[in-house]
N, C-alpha and C positions, 0 to 999 in steps of 0.2 A: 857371653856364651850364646852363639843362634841354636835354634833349635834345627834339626833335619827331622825327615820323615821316611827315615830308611827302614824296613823290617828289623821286627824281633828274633834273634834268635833266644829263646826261651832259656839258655844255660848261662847268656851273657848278660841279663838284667838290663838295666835302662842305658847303659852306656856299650858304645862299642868296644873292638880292642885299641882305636885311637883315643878315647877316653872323650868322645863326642856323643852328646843326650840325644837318642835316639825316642820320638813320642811312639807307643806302642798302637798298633792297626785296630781299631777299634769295632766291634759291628757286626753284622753277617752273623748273631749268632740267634737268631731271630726272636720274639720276644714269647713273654709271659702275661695271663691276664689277672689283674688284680680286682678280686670279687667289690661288685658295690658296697657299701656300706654305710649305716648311719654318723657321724662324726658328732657326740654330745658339745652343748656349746660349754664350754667350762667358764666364763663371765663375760657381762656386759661394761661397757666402757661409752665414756665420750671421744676421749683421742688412746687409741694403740701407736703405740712407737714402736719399729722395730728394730735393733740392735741401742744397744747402750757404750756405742763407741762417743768419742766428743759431741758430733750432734744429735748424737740420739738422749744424752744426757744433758745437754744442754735445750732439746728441744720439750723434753718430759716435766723438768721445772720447769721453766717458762710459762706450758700452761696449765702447771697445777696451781701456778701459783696466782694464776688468773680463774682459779675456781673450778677448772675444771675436772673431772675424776680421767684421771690418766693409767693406763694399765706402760708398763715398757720392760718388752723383752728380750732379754739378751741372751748367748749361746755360751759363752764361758762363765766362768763364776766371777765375776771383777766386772766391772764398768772402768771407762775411761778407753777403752779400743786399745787403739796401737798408740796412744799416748799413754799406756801402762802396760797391756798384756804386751804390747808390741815393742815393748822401750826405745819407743820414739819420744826420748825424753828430753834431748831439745826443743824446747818451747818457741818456733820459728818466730820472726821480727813480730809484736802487738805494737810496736810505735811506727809515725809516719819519718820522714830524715829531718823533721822538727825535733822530736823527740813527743809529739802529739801521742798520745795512750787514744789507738784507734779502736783495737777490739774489745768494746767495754762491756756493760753488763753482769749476767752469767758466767762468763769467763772471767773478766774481773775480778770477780768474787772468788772464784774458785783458785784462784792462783794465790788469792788476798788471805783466804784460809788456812794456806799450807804454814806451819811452824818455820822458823828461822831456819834451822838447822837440813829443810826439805827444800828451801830453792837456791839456787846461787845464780845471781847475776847482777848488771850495775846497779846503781841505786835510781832512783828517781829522778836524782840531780844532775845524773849524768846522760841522761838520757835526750840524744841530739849533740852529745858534746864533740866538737870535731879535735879536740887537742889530741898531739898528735903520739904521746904516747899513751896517756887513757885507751886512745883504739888501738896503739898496736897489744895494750895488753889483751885487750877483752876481746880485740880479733882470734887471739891462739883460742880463746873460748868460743869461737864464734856468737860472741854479742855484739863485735862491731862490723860492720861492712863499708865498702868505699869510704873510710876512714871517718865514718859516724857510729857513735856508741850509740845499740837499740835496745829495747825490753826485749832480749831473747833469750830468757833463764833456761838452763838445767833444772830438773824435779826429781824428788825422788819417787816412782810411779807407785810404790806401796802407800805412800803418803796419799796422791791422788787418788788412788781408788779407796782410799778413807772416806778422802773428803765430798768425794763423787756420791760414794753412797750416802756418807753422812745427810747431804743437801738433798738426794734421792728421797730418804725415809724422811726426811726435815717437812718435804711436801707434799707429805699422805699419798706417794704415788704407792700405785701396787706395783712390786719389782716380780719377776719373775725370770730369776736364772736358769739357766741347762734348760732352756728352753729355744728349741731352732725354728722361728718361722715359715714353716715351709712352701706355701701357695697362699694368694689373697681371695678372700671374697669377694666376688663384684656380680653387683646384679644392675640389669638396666644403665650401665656405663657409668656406676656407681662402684668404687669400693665399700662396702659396707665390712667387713674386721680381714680377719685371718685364720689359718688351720696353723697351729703349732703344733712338732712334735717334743716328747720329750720322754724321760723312761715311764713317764707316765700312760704313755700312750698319746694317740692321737686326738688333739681336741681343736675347739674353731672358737675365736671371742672376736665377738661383734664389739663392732664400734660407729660411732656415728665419723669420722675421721680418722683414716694411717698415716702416719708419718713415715714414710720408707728413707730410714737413715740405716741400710744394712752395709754400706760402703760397696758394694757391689749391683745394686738396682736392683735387687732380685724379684722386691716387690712391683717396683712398676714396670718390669720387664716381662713377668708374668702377667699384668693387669695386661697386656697390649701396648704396651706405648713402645716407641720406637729408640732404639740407641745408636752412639755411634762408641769406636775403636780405635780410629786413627790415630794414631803417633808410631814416629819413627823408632825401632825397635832397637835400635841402640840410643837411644836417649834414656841419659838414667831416671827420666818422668816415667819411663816404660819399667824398670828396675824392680825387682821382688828379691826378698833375703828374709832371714831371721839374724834379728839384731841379739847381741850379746854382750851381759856384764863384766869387767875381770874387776878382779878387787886383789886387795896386796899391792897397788897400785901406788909408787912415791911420784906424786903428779910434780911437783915443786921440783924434786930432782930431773925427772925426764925436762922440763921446758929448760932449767937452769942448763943444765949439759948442751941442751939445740943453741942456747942464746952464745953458750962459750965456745963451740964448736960447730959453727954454722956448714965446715967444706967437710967433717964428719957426720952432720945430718946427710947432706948430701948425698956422701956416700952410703949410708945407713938406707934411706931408702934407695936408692940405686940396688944393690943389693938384696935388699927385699923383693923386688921386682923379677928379680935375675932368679933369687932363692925359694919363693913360694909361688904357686897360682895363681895366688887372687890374693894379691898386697893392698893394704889400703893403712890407714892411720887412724889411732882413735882418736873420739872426744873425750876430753876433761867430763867429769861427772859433777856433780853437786857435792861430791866431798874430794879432799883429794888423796884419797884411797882408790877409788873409784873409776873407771873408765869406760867407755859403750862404743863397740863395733858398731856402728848403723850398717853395716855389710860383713864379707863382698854381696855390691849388689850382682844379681845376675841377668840380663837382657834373654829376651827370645821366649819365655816363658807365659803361658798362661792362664791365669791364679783361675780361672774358673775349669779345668781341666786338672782332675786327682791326680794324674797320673805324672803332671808338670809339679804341681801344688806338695807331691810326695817326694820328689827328685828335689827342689827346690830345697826341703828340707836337709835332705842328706847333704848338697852340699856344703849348705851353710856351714852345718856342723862338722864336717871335716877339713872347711877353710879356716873355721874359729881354732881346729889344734894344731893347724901348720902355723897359723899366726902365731898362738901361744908360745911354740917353741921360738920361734924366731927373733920374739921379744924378750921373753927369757935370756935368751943368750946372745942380743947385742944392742939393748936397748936400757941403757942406764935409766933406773926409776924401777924397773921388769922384774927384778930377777927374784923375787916372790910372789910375782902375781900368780893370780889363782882365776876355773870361771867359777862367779858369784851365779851366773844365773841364765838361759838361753830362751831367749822370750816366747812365751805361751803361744804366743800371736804369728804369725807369718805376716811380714811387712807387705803387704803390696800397695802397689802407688798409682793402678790402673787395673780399670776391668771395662764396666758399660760407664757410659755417661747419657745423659735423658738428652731426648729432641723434645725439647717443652715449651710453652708457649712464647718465653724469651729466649735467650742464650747473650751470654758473655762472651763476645768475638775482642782477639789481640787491638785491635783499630779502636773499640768503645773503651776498654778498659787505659789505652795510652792517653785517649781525647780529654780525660779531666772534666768531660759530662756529667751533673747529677742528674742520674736521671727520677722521672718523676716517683717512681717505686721503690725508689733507694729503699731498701732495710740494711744496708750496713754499710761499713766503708772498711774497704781494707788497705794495707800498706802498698804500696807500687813496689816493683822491682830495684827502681832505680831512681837516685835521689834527681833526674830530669825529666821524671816519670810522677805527673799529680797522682794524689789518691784515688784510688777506684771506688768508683758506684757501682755495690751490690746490690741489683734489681726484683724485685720478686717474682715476675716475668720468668725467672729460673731454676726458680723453685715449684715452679708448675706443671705437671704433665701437660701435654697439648689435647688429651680428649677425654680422660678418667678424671669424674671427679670425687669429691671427697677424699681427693689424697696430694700429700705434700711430699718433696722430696728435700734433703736436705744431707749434705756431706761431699765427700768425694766426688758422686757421681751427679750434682745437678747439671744442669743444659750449659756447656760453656766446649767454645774448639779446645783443640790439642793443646793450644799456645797457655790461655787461659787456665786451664788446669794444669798446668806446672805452679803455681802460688794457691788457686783455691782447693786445693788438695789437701793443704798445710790443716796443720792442726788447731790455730788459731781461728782460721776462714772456715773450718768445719764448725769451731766454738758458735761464731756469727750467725751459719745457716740453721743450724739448727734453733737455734734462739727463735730466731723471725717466724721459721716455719712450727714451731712450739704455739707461740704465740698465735700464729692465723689459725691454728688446729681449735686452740680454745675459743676463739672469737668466731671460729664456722660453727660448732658442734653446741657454742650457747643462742647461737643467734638462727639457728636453721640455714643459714646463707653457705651456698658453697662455695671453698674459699677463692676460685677465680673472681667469685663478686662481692667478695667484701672490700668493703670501701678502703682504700689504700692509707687515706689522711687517718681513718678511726688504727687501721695498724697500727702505722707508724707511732703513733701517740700511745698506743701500749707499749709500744717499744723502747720510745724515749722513757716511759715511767718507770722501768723496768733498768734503767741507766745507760742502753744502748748507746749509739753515737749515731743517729738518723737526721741526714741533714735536709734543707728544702730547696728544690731547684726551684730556678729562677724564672717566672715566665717568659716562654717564647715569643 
């Protein structure tokens, strides 16, 4: 769905009468001054983390647990991001097309913690197995790809954000929910903390190190540093939605009925296509009750604009009831399902990304270079595709320092962030850049010049998967 930019009429809402999203004229209504005032600091810290989505939870242990006192604040009540509030609860590939378990650590752990009954996916054994029905099973789940079985479980995201907090409070971190970020401190091309708001009012906590994991840059966007936007807008890397649960779901009968009746699938979606707006298919869940909309996604939209961000919403939820009906009544396994649940979270998949002192370009990430800053390695696209070396060069602002970036939006093209966007590769950066936060804020050193070997080496102790290139 593109977006136009034709006028409001004020009695027809956000849509016209062709039912095309119309963004409202913004402006001209000249502004208002907001009186100076004093902002009380409400605490001090060594590393503030901002948001408590995957890397911002994964970057907050890391370095508490290297001693340092960490503050991390998030805007909803839950941690885990859109890997929970967002129920982006497929757990994208953690193995290489070995069946190698790439994104280790923190995330390791946290997956390792969930009880039986909160993940479902292959086992260990299987993992790399090219047999050819193993993948075609665990393909309908999406755990195998080009006919290799990977670690790509389903969770149940109430479980995670147990176990997020659990590890959270496990690391004397101080959490502070319903708490939103709002503007960074920076003095002398320093960040030094932040102003959060929250019904408490307005307050500012210093720190010697920010971690800006807010998935949209907010913080080093306001520090000055530079982003970019580009990707093509019908690419579903551009896509925003609210994902949704149905339950009453007979998962075992829906796939049995596709396997017997493959020119009735067929036709089944054909007809959906024809019958609703915005058709798509779900995924299997971690029970097989269970099943998750990850859409319809919708193009043309953008998550940092309320007025896109509020229209996104509606439609979601009015694609989730034409779905409803339509599975209901022609989709064997359906015809009790219910919605369980329509995620807290607004999916988005793209906003800024940093121009930092490295960046991850499509060309480095194909060449199977380690480079020498490696902090992690993620899966490649495709099994003729070597592992990738995640640099720390891209976790760097290019001119602010005492701050890290880590998540969605580190320094990488368009291409590049279609993989490190995943929920896994968020696991990873936030780790590395956790860790450099403790190792700036104990050692005075700001984190462009701490010494890469002394990271990395926290990183390995820490269980990462940090490998050594080779000299040139």
């Amino acid at each position: 769905m593109a977006v136009s930019d034709g006028n409001f009429a004020p009695d027809k809402g956000v849509f016209n009468p062709s039912g095309e999203f119309q963004r409202r004229k913004r402006g001209g209504l000249g502004t208002v001054q907001e009186p100076a005032r004093d902002i009380p600091v409400f605490a001090t810290t060594d590393v503030l983390v901002v948001g408590g989505g995957p890397a911002g939870t994964t970057a907050a242990i890391s370095a508490a647990r290297l001693g340092a006192d960490v503050i991390l604040a998030e805007r909803y009540n839950h941690l885990g991001g859109l890997s929970t509030g967002g129920l982006v609860i497929w757990i994208d590939r953690m193995t290489n097309w070995n069946g190698e378990l790439l994104i280790r650590g923190v995330a390791e752990e946290m997956l390792d913690r969930l009880p039986k009954d909160a993940i479902y996916g292959p086992s260990k054994d299987q993992w790399g197995s090219r047999d050819e029905e193993q993948a075609r099973q665990w393909a309908r789940r999406h755990s195998a790809f080009h006919g290799t079985v990977t670690h790509a479980p389903m969770i149940d995201p109430e479980w995670l954000k147990l176990e997020s907090l659990n590890m959270v409070l496990g690391a004397n971190i101080e959490l502070l929910l319903h708490s939103w970020v709002a503007a960074p401190l920076v003095e002398d091309g320093k960040t030094v903390g932040a102003i959060l708001e929250s019904k408490q009012g307005r307050m500012a906590v210093k720190a010697k190190v920010v971690v800006d994991t807010s998935g949209d840059g907010d913080i080093f966007s306001q520090s000055g540093e530079g982003f970019e936007g580009d990707i093509d807008d019908d690419d579903i890397h551009h896509c925003a939605n609210t994902a949704s649960l149905l339950s009453g779901v007979d998962v075992k009968k829906w796939f049995a009925w596709q396997d017997a009746n493959p020119d009735l699938y067929k036709d089944f979606m054909r007809r959906g296509r024809e019958q609703t707006k915005h058709f798509i298919l779900p995924f299997a869940g971690w029970r097989n009750d269970v099943v998750v909309f990850m859409g319809p996604r919708f193009s043309g939209f953008d998550v940092l604009n309320v007025d896109d961000l509020t229209t996104l919403e509606i439609l979601s939820r009015e694609s989730l009831v034409e779905l409803l009906g339509y599975y209901r009544d022609n989709a064997p396994g359906f015809e009790d399902a219910w919605i369980m649940l329509t995620a807290p979270q607004l999916g988005a998949r793209h906003s800024r990304r940093l121009v930092g002192a490295g960046k991850m370009t499509g060309p480095g990430t194909k060449s199977g270079q380690v480079f020498a800053d490696e902090i992690g390695v993620s899966p490649s696209l495709s099994p003729n595709i070597p592992d990738v070396s995640v640099p720390y060069g891209a976790l760097l602002p290019a001119r602010t320092d005492n701050l890290l970036v880590a998540g969605r939006h580190i320094s990488t093209d368009a291409q590049t962030h279609t993989f490190m966007r995943e929920i896994p590769q968020c696991w990873l950066t936030g780790h590395a850049a956790g860790v450099a936060a403790a190792l700036s804020a104990g050692s005075n050193a700001v984190p462009r010049d701490l010494a890469i070997g002394d990271l990395q080496s926290a990183l390995r102790k820490q269980g990462a998967l940090v490998r050594t290139a080779e000299p040139s």
